[in-house]
DORO-590862 format. One record per atom (N, C-alpha, C, O): atom name; y, x, z; residue number from 1; residue in three letters. Coordinates in nm, 3 decimals, padded with zeros to 5 digits. Layout:
% DORO-590862
<atom: CA; c2: Y; c1: X; c3: Z; n: NUM; res: ALA>
...
END
This chain:
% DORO-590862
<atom: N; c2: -00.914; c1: -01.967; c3: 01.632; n: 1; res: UNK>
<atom: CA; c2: -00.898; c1: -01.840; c3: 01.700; n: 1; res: UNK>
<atom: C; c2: -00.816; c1: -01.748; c3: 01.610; n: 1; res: UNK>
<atom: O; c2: -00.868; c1: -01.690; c3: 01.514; n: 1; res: UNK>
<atom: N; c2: -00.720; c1: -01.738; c3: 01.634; n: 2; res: UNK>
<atom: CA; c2: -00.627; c1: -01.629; c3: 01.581; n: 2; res: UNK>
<atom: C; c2: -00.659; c1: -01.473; c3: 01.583; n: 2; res: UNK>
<atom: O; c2: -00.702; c1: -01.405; c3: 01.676; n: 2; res: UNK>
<atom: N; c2: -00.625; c1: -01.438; c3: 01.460; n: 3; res: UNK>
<atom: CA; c2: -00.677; c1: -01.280; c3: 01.451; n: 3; res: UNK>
<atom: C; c2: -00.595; c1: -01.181; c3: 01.521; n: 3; res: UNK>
<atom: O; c2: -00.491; c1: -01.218; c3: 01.577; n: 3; res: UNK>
<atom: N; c2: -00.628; c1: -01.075; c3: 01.524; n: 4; res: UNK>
<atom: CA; c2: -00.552; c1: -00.976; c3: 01.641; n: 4; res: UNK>
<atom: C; c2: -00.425; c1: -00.933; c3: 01.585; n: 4; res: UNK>
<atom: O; c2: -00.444; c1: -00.904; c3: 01.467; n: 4; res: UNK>
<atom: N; c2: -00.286; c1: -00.915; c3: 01.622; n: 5; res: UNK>
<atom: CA; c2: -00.201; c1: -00.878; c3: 01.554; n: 5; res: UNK>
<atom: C; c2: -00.237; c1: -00.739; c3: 01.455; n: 5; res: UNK>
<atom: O; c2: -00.221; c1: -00.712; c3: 01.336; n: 5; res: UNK>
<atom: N; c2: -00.291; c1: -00.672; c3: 01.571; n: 6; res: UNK>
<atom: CA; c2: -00.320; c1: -00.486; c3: 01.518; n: 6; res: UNK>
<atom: C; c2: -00.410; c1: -00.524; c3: 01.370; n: 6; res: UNK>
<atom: O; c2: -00.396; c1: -00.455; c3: 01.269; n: 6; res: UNK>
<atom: N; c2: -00.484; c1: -00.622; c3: 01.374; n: 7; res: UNK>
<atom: CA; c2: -00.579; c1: -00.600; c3: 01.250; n: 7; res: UNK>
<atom: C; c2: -00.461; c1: -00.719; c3: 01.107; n: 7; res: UNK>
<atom: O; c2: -00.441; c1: -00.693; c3: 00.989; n: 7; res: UNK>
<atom: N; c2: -00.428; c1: -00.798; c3: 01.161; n: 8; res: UNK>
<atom: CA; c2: -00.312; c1: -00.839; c3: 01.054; n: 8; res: UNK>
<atom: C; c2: -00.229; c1: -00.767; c3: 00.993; n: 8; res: UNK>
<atom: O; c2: -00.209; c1: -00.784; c3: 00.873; n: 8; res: UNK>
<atom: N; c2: -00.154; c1: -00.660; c3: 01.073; n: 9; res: UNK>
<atom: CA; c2: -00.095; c1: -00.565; c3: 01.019; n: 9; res: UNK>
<atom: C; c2: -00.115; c1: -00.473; c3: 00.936; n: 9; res: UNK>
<atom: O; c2: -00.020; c1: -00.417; c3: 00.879; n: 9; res: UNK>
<atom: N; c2: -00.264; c1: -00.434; c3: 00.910; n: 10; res: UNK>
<atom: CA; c2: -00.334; c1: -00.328; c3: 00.829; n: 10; res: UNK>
<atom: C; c2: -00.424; c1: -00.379; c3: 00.689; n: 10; res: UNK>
<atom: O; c2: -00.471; c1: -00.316; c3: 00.594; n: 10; res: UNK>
<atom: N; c2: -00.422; c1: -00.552; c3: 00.733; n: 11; res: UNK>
<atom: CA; c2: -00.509; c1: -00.607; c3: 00.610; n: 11; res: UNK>
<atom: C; c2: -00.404; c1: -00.638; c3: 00.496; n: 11; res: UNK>
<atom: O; c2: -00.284; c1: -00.618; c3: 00.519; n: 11; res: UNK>
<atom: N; c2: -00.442; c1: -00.681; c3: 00.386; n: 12; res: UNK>
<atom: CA; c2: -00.377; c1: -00.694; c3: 00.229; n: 12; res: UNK>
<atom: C; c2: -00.410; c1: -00.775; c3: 00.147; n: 12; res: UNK>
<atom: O; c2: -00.527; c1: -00.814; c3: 00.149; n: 12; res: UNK>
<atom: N; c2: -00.333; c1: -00.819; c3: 00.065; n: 13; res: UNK>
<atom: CA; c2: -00.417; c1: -00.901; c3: -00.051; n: 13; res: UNK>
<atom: C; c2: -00.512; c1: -00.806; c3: -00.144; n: 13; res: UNK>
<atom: O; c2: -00.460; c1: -00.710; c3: -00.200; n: 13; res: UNK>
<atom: N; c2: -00.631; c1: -00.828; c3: -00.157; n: 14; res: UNK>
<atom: CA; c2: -00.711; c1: -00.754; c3: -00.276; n: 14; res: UNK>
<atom: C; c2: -00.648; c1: -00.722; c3: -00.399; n: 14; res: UNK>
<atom: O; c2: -00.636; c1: -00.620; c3: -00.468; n: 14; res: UNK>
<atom: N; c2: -00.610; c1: -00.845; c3: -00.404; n: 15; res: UNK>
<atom: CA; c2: -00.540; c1: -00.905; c3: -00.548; n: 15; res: UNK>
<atom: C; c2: -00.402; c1: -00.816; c3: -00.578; n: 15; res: UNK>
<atom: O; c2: -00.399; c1: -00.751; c3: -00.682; n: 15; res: UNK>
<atom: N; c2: -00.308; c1: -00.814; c3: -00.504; n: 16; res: UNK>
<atom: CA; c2: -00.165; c1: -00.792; c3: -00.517; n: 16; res: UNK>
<atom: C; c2: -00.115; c1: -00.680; c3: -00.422; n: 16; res: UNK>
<atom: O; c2: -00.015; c1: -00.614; c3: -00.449; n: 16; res: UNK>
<atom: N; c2: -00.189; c1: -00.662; c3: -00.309; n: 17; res: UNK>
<atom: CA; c2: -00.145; c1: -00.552; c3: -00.237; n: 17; res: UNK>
<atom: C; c2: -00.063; c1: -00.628; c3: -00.110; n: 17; res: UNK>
<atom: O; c2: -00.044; c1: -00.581; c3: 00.003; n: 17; res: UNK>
<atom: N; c2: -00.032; c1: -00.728; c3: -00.149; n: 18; res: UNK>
<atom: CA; c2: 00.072; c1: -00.784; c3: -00.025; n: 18; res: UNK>
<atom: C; c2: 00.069; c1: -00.833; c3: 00.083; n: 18; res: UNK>
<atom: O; c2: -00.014; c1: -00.923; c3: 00.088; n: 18; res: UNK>
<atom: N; c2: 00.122; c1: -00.815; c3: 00.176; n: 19; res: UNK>
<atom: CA; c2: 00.064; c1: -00.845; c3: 00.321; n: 19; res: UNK>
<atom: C; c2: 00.018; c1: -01.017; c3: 00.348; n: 19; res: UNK>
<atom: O; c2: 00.067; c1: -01.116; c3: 00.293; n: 19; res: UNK>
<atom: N; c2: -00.070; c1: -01.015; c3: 00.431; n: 20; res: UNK>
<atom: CA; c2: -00.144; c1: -01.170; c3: 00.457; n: 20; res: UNK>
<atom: C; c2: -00.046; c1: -01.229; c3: 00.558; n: 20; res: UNK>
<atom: O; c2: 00.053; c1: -01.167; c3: 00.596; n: 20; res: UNK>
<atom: N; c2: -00.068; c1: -01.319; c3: 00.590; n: 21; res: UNK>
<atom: CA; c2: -00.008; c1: -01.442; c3: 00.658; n: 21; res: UNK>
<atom: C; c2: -00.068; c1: -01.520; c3: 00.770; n: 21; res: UNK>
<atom: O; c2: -00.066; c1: -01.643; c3: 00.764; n: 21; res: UNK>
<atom: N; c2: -00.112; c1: -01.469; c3: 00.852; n: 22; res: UNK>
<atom: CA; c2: -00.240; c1: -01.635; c3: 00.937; n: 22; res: UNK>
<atom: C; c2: -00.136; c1: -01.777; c3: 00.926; n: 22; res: UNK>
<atom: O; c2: -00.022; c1: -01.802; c3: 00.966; n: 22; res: UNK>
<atom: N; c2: -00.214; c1: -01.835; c3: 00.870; n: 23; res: UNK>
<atom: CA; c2: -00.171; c1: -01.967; c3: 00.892; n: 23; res: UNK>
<atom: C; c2: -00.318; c1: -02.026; c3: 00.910; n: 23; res: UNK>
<atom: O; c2: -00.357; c1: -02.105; c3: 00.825; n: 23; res: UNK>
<atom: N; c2: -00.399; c1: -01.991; c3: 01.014; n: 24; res: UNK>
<atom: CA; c2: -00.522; c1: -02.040; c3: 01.066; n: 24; res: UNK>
<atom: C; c2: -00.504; c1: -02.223; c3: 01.131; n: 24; res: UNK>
<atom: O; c2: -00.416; c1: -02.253; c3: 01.211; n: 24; res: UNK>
<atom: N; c2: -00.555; c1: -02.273; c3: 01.105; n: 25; res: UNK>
<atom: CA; c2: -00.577; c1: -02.442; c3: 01.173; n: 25; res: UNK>
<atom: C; c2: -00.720; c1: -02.415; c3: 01.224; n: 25; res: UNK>
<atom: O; c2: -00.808; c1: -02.344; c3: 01.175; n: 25; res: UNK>
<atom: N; c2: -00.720; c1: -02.485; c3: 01.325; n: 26; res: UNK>
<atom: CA; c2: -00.840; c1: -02.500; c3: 01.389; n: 26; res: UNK>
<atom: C; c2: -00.945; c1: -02.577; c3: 01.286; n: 26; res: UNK>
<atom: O; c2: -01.065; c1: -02.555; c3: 01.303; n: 26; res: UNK>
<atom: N; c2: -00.898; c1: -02.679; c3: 01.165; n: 27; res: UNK>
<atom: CA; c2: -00.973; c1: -02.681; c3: 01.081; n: 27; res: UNK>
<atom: C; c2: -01.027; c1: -02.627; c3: 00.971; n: 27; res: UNK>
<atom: O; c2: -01.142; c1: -02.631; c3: 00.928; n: 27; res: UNK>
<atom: N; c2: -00.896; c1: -02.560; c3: 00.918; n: 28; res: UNK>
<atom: CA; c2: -00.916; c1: -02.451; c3: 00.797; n: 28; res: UNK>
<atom: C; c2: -00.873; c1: -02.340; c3: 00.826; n: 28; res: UNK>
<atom: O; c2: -00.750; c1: -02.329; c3: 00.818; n: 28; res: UNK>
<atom: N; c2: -00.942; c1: -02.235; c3: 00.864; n: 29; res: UNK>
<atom: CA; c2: -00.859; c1: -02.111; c3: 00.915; n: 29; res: UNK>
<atom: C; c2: -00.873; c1: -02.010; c3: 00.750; n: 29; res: UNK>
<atom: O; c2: -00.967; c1: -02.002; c3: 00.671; n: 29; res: UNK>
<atom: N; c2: -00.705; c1: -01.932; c3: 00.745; n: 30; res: UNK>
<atom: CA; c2: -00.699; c1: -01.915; c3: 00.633; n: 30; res: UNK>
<atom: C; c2: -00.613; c1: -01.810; c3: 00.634; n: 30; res: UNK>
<atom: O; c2: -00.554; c1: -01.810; c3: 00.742; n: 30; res: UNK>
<atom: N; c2: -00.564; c1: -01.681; c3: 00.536; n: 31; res: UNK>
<atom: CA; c2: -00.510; c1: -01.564; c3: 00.529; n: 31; res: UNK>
<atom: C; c2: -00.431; c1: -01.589; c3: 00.428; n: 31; res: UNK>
<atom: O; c2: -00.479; c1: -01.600; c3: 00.315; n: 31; res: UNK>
<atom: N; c2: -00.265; c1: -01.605; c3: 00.457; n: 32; res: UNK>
<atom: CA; c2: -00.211; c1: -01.632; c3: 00.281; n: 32; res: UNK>
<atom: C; c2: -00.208; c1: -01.525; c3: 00.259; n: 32; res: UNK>
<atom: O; c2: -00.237; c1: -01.442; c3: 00.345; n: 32; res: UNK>
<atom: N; c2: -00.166; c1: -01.491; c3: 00.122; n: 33; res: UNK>
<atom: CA; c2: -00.065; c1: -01.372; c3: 00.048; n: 33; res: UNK>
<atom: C; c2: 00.044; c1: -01.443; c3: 00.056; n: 33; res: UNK>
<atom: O; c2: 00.059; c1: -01.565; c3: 00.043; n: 33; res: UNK>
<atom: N; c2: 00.128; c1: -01.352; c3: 00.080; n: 34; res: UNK>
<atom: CA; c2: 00.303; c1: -01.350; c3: 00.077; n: 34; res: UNK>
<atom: C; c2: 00.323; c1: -01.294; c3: -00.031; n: 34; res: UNK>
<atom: O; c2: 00.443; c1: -01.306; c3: -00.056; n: 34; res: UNK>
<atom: N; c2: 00.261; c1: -01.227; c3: -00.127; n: 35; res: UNK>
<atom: CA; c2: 00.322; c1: -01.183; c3: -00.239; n: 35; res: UNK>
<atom: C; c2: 00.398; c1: -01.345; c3: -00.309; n: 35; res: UNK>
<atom: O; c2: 00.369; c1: -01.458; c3: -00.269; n: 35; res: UNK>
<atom: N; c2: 00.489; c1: -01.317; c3: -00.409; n: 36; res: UNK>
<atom: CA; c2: 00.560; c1: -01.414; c3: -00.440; n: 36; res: UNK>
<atom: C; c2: 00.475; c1: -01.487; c3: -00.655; n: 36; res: UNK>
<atom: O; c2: 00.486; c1: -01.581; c3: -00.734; n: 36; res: UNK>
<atom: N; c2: 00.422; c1: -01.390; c3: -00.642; n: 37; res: UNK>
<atom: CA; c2: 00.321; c1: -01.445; c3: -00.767; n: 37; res: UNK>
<atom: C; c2: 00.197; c1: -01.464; c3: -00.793; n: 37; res: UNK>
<atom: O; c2: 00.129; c1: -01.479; c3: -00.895; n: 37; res: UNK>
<atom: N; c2: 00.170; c1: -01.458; c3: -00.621; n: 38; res: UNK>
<atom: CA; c2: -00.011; c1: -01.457; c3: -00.602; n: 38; res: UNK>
<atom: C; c2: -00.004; c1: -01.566; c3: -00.500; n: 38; res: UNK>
<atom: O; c2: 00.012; c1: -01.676; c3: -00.554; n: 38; res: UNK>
<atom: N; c2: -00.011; c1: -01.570; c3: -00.372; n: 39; res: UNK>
<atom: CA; c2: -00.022; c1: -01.705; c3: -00.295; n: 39; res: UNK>
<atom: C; c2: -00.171; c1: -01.714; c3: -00.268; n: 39; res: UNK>
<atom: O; c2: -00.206; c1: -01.806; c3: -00.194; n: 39; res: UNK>
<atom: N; c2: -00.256; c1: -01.640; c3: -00.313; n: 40; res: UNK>
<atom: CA; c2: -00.405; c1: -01.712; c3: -00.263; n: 40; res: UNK>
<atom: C; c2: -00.450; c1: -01.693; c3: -00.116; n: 40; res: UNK>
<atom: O; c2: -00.402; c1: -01.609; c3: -00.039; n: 40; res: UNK>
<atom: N; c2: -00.537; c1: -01.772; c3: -00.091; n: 41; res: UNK>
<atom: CA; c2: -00.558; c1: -01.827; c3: 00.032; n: 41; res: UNK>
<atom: C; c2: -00.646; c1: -01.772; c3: 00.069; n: 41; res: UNK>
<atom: O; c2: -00.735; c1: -01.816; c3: -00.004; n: 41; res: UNK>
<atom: N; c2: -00.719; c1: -01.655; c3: 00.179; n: 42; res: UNK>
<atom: CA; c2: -00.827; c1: -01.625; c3: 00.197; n: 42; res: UNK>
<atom: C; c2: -00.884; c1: -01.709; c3: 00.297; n: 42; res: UNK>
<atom: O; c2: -00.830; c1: -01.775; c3: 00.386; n: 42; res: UNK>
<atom: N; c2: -01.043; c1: -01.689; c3: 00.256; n: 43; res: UNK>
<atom: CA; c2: -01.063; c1: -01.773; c3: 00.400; n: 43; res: UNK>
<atom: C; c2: -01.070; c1: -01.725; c3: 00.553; n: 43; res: UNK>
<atom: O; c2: -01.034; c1: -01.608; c3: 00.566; n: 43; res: UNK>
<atom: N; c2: -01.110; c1: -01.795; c3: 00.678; n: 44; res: UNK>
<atom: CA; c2: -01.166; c1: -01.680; c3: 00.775; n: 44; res: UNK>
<atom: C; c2: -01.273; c1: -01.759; c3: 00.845; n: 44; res: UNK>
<atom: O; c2: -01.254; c1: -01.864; c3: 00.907; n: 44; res: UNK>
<atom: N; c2: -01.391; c1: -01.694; c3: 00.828; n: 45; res: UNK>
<atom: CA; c2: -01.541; c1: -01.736; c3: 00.844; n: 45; res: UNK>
<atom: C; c2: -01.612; c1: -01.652; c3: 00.978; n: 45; res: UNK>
<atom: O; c2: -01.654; c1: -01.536; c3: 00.985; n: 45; res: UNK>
<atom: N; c2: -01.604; c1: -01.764; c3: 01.079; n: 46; res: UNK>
<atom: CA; c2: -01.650; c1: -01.689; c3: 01.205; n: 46; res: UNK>
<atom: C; c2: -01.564; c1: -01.608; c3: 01.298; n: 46; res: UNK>
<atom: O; c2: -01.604; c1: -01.550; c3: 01.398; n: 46; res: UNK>
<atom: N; c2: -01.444; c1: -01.612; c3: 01.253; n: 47; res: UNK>
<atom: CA; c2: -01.325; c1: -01.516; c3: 01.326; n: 47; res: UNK>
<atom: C; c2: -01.348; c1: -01.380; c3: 01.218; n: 47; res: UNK>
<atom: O; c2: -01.313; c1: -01.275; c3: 01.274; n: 47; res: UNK>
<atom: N; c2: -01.407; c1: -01.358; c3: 01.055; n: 48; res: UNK>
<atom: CA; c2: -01.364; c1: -01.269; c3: 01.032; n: 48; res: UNK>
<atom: C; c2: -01.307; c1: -01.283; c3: 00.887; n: 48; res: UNK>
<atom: O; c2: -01.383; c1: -01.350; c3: 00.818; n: 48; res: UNK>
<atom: N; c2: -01.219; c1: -01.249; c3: 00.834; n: 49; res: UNK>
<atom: CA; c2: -01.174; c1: -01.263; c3: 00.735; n: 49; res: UNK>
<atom: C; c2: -01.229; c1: -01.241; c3: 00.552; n: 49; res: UNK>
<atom: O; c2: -01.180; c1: -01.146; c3: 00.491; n: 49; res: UNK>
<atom: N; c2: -01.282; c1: -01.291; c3: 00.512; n: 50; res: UNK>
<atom: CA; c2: -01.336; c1: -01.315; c3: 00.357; n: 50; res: UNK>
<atom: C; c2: -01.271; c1: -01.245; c3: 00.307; n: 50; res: UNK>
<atom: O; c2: -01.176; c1: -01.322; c3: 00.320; n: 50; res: UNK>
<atom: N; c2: -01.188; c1: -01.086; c3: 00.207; n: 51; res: UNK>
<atom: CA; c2: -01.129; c1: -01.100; c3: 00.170; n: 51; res: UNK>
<atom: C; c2: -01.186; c1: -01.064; c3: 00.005; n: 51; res: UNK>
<atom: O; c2: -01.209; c1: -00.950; c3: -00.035; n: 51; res: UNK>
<atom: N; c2: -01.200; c1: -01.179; c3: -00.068; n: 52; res: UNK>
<atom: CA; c2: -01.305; c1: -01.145; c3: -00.173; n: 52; res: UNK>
<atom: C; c2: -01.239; c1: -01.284; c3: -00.273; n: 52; res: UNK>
<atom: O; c2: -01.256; c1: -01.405; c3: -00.261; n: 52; res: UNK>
<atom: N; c2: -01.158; c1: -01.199; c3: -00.375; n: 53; res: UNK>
<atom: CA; c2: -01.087; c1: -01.291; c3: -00.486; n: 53; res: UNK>
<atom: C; c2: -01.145; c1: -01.418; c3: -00.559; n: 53; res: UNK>
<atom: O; c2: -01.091; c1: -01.523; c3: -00.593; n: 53; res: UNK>
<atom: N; c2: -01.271; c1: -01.373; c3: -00.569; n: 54; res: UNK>
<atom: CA; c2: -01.340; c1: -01.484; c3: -00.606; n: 54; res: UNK>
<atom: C; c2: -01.366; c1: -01.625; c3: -00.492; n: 54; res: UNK>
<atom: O; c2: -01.400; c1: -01.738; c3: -00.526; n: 54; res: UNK>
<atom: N; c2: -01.343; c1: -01.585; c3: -00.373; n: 55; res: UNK>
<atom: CA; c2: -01.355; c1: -01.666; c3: -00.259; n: 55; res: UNK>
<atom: C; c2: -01.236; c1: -01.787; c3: -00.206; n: 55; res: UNK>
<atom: O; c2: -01.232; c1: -01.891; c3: -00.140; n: 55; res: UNK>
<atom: N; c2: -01.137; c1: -01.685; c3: -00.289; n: 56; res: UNK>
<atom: CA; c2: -01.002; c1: -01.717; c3: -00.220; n: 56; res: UNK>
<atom: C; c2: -00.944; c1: -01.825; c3: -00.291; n: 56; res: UNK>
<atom: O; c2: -00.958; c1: -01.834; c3: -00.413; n: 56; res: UNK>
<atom: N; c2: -00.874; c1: -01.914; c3: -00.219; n: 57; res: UNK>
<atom: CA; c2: -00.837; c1: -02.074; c3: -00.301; n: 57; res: UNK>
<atom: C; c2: -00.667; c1: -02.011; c3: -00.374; n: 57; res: UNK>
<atom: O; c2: -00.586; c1: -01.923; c3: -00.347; n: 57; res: UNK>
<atom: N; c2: -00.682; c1: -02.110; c3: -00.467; n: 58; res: UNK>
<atom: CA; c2: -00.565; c1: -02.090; c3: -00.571; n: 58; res: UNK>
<atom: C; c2: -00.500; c1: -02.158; c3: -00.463; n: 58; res: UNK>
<atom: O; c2: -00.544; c1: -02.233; c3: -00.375; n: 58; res: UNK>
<atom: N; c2: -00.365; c1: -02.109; c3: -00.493; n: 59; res: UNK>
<atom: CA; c2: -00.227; c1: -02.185; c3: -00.441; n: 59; res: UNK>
<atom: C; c2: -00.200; c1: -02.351; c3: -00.500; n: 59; res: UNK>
<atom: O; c2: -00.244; c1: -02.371; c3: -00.613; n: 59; res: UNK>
<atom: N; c2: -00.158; c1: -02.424; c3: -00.459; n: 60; res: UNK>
<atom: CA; c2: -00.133; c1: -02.591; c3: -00.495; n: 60; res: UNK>
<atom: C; c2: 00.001; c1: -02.586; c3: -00.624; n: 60; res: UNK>
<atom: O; c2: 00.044; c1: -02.691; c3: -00.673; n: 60; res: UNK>
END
C-alpha cells in the first residue's frame, strides 16, 4: 500500500534532512533517503512509516 503523495512530500530523513523515496514492495515496504551520503532505508510498518535511525537499514 503506497503512502499518500501529500504525506511523502512533507516527510524527511531524520538523519540528513533529505527527502524520502517510496520504493515500497509488497514484500518490503521501505522509505529511501535520496540524500547522496546517507541512503538509509526506513521501514513502513502497517502503512505507517518508522522513521527512527536506529531502525533504518544501512545502504548495500
Amino acid at each position: 500500500m503506497p503512502l499518500e503523495a501529500g504525506l511523502l512530500e512533507i516527510l524527511a530523513c531524520p538523519a540528513c534532512h533529505s527527502p524520502l523515496d517510496d520504493r515500497s514492495a509488497a514484500d518490503s515496504p521501505e522509505l529511501i533517503c535520496t540524500g547522496a551520503d546517507c541512503g538509509l532505508a526506513y521501514p513502513v510498518r502497517d502503512g505507517i512509516p518508522v522513521l527512527l535511525v536506529d531502525e533504518a537499514r544501512r545502504p548495500a
